[in-house]
MOPAC internal coordinates of N, CA, C and O (Angstrom, degrees):
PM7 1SCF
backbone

  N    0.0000 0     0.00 0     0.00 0    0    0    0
  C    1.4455 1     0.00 0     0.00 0    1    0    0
  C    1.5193 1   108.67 1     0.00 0    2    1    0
  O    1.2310 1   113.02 1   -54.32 1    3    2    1
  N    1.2051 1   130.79 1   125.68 1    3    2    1
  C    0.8612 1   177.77 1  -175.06 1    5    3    2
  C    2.2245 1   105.96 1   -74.10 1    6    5    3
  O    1.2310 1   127.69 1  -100.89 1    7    6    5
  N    2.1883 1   102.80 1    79.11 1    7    6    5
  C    1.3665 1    90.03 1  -170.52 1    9    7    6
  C    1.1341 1   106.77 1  -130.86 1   10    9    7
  O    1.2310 1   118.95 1   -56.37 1   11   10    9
  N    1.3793 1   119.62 1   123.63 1   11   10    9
  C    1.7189 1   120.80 1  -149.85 1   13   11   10
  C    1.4876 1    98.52 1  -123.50 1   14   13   11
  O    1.2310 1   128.90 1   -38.05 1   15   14   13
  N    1.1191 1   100.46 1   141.95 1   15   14   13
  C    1.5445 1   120.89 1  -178.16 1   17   15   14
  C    1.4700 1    98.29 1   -58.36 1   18   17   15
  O    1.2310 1   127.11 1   -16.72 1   19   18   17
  N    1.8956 1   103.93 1   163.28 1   19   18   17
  C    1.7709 1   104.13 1  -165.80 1   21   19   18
  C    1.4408 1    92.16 1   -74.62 1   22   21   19
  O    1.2310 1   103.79 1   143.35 1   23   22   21
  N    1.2563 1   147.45 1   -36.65 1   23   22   21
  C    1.8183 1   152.80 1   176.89 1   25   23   22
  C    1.6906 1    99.79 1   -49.86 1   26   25   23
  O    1.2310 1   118.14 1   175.65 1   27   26   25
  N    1.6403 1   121.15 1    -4.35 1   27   26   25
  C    1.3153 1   125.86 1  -146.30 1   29   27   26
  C    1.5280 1    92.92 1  -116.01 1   30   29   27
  O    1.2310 1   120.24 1   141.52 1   31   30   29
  N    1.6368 1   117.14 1   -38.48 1   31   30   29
  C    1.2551 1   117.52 1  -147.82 1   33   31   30
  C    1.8873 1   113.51 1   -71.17 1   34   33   31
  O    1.2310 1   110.27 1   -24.66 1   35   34   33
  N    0.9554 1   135.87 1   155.34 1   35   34   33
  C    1.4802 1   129.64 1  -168.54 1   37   35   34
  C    1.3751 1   101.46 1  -105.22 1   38   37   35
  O    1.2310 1   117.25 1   155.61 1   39   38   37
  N    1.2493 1   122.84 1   -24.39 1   39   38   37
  C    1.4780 1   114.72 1  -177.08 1   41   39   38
  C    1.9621 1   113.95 1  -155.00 1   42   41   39
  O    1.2310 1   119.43 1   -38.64 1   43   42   41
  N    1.1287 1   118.68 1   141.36 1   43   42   41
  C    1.2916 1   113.31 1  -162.51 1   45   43   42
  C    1.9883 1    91.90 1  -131.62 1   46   45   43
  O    1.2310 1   131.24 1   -64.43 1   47   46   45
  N    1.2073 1    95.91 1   115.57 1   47   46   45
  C    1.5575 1   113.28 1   177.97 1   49   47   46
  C    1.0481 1   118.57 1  -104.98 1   50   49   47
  O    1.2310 1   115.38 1   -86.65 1   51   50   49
  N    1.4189 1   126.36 1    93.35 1   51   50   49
  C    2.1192 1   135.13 1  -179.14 1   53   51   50
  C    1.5343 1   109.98 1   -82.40 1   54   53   51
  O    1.2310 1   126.33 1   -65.71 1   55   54   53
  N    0.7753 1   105.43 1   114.29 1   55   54   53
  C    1.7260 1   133.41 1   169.78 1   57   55   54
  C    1.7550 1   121.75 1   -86.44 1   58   57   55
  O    1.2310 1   133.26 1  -108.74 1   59   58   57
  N    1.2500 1    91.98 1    71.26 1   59   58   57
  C    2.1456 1    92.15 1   179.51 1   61   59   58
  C    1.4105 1   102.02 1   -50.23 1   62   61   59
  O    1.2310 1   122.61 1   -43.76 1   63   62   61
  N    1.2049 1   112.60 1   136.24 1   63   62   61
  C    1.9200 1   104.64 1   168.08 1   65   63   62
  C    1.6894 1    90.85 1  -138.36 1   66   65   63
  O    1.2310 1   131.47 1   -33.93 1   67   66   65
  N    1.3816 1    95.46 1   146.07 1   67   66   65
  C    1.3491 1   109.02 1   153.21 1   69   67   66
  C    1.9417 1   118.14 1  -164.60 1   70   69   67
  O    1.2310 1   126.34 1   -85.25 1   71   70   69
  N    0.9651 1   105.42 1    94.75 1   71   70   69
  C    1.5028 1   131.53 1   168.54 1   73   71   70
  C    1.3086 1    84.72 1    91.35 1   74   73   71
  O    1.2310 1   104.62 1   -78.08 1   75   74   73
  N    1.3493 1   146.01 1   101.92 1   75   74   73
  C    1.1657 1   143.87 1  -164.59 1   77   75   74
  C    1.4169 1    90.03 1  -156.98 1   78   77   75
  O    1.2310 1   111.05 1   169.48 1   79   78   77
  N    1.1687 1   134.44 1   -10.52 1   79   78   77
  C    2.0765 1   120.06 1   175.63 1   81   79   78
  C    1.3388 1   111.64 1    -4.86 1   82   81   79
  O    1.2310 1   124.38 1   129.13 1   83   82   81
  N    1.6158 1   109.20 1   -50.87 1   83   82   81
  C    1.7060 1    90.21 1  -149.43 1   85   83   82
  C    1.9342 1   103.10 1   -84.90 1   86   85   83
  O    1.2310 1   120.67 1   167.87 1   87   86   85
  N    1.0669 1   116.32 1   -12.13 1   87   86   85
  C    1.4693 1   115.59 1   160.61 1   89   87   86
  C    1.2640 1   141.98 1  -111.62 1   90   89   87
  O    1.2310 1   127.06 1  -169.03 1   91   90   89
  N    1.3329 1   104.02 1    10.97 1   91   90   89
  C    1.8227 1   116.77 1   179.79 1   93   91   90
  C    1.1210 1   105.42 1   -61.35 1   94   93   91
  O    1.2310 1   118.51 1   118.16 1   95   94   93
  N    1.5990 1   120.45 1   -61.84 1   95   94   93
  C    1.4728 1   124.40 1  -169.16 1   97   95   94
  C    1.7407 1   108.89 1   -60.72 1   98   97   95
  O    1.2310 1   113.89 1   137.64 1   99   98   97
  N    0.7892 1   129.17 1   -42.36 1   99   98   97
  C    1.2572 1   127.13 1  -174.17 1  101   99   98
  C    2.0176 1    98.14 1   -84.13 1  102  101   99
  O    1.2310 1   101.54 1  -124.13 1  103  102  101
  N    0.8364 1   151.26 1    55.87 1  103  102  101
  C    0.9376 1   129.08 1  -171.66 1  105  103  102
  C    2.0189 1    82.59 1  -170.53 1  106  105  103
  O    1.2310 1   130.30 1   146.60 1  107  106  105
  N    1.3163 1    97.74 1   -33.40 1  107  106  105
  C    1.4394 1    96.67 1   172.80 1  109  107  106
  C    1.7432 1   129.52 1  -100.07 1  110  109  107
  O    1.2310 1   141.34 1   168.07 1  111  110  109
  N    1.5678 1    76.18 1   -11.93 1  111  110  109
  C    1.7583 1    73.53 1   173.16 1  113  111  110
  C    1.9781 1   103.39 1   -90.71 1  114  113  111
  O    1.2310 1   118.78 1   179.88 1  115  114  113
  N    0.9278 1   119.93 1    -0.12 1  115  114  113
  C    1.4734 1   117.90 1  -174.50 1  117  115  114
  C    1.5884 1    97.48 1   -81.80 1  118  117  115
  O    1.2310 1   114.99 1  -179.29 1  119  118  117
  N    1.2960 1   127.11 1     0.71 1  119  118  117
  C    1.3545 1   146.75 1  -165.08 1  121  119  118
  C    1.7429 1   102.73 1  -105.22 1  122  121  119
  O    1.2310 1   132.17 1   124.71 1  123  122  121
  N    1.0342 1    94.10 1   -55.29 1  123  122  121
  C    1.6535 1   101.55 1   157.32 1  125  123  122
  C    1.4289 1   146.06 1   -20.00 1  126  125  123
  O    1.2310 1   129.67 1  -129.60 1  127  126  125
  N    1.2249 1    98.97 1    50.40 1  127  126  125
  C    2.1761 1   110.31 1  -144.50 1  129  127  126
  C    1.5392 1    80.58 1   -77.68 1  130  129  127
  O    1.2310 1   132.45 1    -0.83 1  131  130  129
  N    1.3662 1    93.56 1   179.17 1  131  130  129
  C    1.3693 1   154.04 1   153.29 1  133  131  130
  C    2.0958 1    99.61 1   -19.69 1  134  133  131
  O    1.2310 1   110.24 1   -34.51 1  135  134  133
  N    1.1906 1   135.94 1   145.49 1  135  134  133
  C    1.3323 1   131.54 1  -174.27 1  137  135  134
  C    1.5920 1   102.93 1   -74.11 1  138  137  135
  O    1.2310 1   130.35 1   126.92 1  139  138  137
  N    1.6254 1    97.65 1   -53.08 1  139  138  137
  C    1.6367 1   114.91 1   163.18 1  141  139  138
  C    1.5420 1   132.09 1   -11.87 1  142  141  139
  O    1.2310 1   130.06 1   121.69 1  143  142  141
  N    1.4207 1    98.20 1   -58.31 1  143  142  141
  C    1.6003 1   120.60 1  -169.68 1  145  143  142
  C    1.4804 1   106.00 1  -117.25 1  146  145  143
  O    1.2310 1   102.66 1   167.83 1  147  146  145
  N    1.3612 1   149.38 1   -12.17 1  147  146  145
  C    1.2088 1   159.06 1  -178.87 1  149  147  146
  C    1.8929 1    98.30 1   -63.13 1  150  149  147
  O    1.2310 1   122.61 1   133.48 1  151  150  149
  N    1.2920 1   112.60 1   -46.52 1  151  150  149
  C    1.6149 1   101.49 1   179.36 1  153  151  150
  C    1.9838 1   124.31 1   -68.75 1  154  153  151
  O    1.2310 1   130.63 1   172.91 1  155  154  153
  N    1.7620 1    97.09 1    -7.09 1  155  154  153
  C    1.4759 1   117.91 1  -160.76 1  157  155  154
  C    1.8700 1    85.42 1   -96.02 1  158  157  155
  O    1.2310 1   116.74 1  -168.47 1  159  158  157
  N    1.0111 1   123.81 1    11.53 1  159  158  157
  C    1.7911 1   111.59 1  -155.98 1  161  159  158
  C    1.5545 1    90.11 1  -134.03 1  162  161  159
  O    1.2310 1   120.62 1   -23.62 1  163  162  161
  N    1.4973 1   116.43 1   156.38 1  163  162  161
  C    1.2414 1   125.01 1   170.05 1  165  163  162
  C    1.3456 1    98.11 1  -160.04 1  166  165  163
  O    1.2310 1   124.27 1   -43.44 1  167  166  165
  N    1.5202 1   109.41 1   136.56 1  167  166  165
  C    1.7289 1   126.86 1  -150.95 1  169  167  166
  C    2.0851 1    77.56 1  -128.54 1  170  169  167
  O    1.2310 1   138.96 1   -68.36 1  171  170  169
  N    0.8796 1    80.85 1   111.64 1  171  170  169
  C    2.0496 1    88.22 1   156.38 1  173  171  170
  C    1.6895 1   103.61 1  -126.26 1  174  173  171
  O    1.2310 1   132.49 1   -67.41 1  175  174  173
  N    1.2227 1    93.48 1   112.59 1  175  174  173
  C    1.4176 1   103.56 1   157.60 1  177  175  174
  C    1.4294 1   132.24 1  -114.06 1  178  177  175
  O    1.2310 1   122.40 1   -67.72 1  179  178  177
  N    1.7293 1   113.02 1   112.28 1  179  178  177
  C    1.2052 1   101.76 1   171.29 1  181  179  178
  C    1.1115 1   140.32 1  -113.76 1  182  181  179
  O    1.2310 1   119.28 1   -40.49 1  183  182  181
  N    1.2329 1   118.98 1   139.51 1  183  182  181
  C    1.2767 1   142.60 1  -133.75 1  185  183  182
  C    1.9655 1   102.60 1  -101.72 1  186  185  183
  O    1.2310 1   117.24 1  -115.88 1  187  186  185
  N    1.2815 1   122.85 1    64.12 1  187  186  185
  C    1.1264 1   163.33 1   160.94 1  189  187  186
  C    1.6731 1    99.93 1    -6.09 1  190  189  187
  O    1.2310 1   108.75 1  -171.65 1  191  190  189
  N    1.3411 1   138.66 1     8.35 1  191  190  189
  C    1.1843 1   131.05 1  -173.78 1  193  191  190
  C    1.6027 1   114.72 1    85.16 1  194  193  191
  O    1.2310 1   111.46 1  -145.69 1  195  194  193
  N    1.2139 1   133.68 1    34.31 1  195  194  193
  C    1.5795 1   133.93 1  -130.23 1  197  195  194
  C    2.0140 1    75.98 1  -115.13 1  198  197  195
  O    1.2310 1   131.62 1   -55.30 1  199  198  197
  N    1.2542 1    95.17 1   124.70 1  199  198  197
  C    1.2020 1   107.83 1   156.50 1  201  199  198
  C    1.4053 1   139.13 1  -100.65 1  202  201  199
  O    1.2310 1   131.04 1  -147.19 1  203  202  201
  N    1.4728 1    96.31 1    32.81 1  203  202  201
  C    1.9705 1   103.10 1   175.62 1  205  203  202
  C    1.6827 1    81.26 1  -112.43 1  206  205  203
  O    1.2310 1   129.04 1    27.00 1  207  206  205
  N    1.7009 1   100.18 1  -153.00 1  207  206  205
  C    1.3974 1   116.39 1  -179.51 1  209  207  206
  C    1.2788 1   129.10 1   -96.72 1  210  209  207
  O    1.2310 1   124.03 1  -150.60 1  211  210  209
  N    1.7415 1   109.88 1    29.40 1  211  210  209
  C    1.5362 1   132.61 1  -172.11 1  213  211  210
  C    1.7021 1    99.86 1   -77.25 1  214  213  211
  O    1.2310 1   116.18 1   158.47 1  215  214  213
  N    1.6402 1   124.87 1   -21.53 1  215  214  213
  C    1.4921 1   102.48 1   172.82 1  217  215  214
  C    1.6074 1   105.20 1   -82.90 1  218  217  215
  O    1.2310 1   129.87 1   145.26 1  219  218  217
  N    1.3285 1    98.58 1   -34.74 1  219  218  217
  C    1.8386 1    80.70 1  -171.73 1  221  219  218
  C    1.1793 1   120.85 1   -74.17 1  222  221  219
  O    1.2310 1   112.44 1   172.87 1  223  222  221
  N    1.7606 1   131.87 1    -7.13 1  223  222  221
  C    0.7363 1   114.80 1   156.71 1  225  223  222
  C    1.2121 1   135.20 1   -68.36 1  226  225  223
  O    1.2310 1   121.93 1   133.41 1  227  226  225
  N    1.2855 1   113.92 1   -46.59 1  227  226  225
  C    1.9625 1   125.22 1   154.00 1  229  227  226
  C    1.8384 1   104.79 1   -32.09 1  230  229  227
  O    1.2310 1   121.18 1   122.13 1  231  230  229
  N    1.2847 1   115.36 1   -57.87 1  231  230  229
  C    2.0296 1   101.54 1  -170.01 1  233  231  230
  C    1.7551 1    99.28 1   -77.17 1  234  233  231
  O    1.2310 1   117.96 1  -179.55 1  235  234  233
  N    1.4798 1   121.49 1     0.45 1  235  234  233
  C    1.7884 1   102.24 1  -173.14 1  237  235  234
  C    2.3219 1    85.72 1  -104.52 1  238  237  235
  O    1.2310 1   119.52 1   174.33 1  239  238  237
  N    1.3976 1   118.52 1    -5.67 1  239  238  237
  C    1.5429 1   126.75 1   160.00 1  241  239  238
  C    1.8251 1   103.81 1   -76.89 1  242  241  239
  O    1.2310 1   116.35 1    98.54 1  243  242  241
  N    0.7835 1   124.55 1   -81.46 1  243  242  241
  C    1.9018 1   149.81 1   163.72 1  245  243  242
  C    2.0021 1    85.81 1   -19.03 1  246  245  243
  O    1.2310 1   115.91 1   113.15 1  247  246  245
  N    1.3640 1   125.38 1   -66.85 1  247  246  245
  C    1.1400 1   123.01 1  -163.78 1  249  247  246
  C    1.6704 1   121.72 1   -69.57 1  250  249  247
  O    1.2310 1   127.31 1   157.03 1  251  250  249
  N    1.2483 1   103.53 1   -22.97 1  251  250  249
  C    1.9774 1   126.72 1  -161.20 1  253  251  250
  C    1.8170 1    94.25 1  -106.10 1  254  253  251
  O    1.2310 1   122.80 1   167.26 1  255  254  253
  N    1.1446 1   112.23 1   -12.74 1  255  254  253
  C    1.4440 1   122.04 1  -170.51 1  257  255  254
  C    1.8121 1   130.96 1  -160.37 1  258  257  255
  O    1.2310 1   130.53 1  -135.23 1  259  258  257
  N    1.3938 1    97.29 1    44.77 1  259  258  257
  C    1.4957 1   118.38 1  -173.64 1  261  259  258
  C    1.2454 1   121.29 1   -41.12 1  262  261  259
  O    1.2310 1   124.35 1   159.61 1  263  262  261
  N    1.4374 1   109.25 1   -20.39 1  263  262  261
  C    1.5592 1   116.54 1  -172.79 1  265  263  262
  C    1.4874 1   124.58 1  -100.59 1  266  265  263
  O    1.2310 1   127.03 1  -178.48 1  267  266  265
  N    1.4411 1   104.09 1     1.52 1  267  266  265
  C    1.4731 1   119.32 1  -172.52 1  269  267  266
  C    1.7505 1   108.39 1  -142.45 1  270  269  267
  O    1.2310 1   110.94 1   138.60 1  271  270  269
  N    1.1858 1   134.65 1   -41.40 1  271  270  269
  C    1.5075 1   135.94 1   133.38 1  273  271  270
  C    1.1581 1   159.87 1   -78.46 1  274  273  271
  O    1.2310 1   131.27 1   -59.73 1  275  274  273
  N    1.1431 1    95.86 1   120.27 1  275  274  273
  C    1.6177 1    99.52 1  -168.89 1  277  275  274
  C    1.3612 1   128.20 1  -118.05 1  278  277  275
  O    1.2310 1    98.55 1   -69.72 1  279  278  277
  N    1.1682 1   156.07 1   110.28 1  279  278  277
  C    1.3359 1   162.64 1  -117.94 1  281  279  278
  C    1.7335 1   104.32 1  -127.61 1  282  281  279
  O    1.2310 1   122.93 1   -70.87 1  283  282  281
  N    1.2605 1   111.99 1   109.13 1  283  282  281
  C    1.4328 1   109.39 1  -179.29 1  285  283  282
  C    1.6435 1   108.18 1  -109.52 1  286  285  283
  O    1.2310 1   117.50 1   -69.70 1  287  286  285
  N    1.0857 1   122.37 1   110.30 1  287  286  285
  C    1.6814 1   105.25 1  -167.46 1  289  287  286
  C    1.9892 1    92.84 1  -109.67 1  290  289  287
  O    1.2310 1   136.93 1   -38.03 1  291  290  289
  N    1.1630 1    84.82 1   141.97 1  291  290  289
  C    1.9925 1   107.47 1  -176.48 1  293  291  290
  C    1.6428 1   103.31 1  -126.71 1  294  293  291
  O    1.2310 1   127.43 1   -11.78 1  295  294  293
  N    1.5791 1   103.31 1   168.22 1  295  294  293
  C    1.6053 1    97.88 1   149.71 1  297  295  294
  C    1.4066 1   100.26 1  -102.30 1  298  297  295
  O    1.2310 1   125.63 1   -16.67 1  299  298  297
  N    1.2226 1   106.78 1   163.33 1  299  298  297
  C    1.0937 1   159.80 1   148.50 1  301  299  298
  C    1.8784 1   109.67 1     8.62 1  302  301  299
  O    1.2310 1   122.43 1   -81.67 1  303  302  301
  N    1.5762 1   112.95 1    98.33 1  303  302  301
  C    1.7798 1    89.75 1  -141.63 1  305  303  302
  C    1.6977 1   123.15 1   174.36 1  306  305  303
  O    1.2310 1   106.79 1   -12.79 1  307  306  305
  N    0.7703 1   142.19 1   167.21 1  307  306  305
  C    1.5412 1   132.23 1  -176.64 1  309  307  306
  C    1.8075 1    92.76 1   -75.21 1  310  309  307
  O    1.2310 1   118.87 1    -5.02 1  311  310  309
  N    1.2278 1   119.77 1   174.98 1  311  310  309
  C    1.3090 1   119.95 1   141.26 1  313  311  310
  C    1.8760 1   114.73 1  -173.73 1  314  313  311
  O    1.2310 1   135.41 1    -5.46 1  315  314  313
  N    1.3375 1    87.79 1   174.54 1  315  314  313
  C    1.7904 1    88.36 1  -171.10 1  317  315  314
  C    1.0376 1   119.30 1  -177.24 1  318  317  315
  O    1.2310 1   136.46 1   -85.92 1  319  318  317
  N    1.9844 1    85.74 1    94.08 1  319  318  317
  C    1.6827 1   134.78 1  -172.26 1  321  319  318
  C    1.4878 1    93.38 1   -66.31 1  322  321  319
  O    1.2310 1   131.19 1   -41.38 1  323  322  321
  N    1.8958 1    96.01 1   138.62 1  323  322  321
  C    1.5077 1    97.64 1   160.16 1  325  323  322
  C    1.2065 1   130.76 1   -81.38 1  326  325  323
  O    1.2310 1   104.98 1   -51.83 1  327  326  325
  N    1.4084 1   145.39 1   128.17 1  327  326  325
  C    0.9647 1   140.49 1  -155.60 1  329  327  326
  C    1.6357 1   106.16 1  -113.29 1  330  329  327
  O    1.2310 1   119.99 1   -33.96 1  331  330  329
  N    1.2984 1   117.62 1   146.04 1  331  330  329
  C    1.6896 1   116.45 1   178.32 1  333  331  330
  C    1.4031 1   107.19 1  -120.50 1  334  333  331
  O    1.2310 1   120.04 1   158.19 1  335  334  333
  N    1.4389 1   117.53 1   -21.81 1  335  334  333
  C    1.6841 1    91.55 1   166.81 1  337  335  334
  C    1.4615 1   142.67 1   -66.81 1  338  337  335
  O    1.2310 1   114.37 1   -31.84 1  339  338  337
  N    1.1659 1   128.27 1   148.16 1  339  338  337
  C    1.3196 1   148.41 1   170.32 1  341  339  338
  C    1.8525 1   106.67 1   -10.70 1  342  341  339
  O    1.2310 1   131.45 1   110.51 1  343  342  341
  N    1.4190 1    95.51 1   -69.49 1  343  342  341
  C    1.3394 1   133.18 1   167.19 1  345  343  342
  C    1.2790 1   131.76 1  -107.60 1  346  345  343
  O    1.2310 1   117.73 1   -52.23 1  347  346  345
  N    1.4756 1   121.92 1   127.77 1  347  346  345
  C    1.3037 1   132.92 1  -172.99 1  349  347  346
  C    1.4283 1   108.88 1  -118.80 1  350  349  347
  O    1.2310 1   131.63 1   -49.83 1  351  350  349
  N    1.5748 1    95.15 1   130.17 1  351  350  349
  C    1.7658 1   100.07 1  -164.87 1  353  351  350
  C    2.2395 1    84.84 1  -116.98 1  354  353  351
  O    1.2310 1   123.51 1   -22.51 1  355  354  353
  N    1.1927 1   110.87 1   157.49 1  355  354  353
  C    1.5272 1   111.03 1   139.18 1  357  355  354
  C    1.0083 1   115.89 1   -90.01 1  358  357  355
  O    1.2310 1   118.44 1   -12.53 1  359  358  357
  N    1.5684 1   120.57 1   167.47 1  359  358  357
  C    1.6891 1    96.02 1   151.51 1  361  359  358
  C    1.6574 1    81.52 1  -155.56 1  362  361  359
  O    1.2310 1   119.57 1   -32.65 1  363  362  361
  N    1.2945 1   118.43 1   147.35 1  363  362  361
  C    1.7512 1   130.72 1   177.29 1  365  363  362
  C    1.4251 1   107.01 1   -61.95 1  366  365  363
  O    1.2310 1   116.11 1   -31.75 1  367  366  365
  N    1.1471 1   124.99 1   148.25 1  367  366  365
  C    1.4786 1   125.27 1   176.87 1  369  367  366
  C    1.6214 1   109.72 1   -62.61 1  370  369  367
  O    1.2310 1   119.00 1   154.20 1  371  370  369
  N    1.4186 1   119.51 1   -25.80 1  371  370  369
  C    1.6539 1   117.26 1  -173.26 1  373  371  370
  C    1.4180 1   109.45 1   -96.90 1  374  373  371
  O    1.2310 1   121.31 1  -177.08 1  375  374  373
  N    1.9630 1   115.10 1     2.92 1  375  374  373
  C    1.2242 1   103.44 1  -176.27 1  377  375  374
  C    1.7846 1   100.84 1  -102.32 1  378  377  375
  O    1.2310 1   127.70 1   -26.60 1  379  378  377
  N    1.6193 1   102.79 1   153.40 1  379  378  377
  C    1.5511 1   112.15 1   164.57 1  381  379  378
  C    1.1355 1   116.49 1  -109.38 1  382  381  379
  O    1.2310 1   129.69 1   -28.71 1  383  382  381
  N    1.3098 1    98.92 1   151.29 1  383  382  381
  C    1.8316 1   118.01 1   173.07 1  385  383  382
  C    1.1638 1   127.45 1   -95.65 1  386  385  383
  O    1.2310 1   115.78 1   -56.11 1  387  386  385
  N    1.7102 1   125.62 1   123.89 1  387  386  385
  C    1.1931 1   128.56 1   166.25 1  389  387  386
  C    1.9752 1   102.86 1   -24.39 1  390  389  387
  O    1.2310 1   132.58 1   -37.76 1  391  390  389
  N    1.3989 1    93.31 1   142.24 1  391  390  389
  C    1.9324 1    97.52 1   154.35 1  393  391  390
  C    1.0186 1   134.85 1   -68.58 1  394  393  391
  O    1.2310 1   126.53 1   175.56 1  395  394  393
  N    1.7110 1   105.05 1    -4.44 1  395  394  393
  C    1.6319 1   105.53 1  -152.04 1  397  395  394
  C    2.0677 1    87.58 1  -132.51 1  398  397  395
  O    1.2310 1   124.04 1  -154.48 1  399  398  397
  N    1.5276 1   109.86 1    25.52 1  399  398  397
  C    1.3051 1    97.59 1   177.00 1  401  399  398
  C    1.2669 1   103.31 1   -95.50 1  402  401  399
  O    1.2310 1    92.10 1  -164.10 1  403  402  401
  N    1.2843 1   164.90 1    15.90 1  403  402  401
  C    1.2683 1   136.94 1   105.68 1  405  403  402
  C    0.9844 1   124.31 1    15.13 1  406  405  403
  O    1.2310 1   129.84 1    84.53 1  407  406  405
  N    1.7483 1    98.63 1   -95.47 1  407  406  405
  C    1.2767 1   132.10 1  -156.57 1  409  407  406
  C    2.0301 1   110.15 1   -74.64 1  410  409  407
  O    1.2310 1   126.74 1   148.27 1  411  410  409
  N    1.1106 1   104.65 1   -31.73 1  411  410  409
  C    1.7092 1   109.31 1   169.43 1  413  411  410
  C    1.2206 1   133.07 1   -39.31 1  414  413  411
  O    1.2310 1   120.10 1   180.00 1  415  414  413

């Protein structure tokens, strides 16, 4: 596996959440690449003040995968995470990602 320093990462994908439970998990495991390319990726999700179970799902992602998620929890609010990848994608908490967007 393939684990690259944050100066290393090729692409950095921010995830706004707020009360989003019923699609976080699925929306983050589509994030879930390849062992290969998983050290090239950095998932920031922030965790918007959400009062369902949308942070713990983000710190039990952040916890299973320390090197590629990271869980920033705020209230409720503008904000503006530093980012170190190359490339900066958004992506909505209910949307999924091809497996093969890495490599595309």
């Amino acid at each position: 596996m393939i684990v690259a320093s944050a100066m290393e990462k090729l692409i950095t994908i921010i995830i706004p959440t707020y009360n989003m439970e019923r699609y976080l998990a699925k929306c983050l495991d589509t994030l879930v690449i390849s062992d290969e390319n998983m050290g090239l990726l950095e998932v920031l999700v922030v965790n918007d003040g959400s009062k369902d179970a949308s942070g713990r799902i983000a710190h039990w992602y952040e916890g299973k995968y320390p090197a590629t998620f990271r869980v920033i929890d705020k209230e409720n609010g503008n904000y503006m995470p530093m980012l170190t990848g190359i490339r900066v994608a958004f992506q909505m908490n209910a949307d999924r990602s091809s497996p093969h967007f890495l490599s595309d």
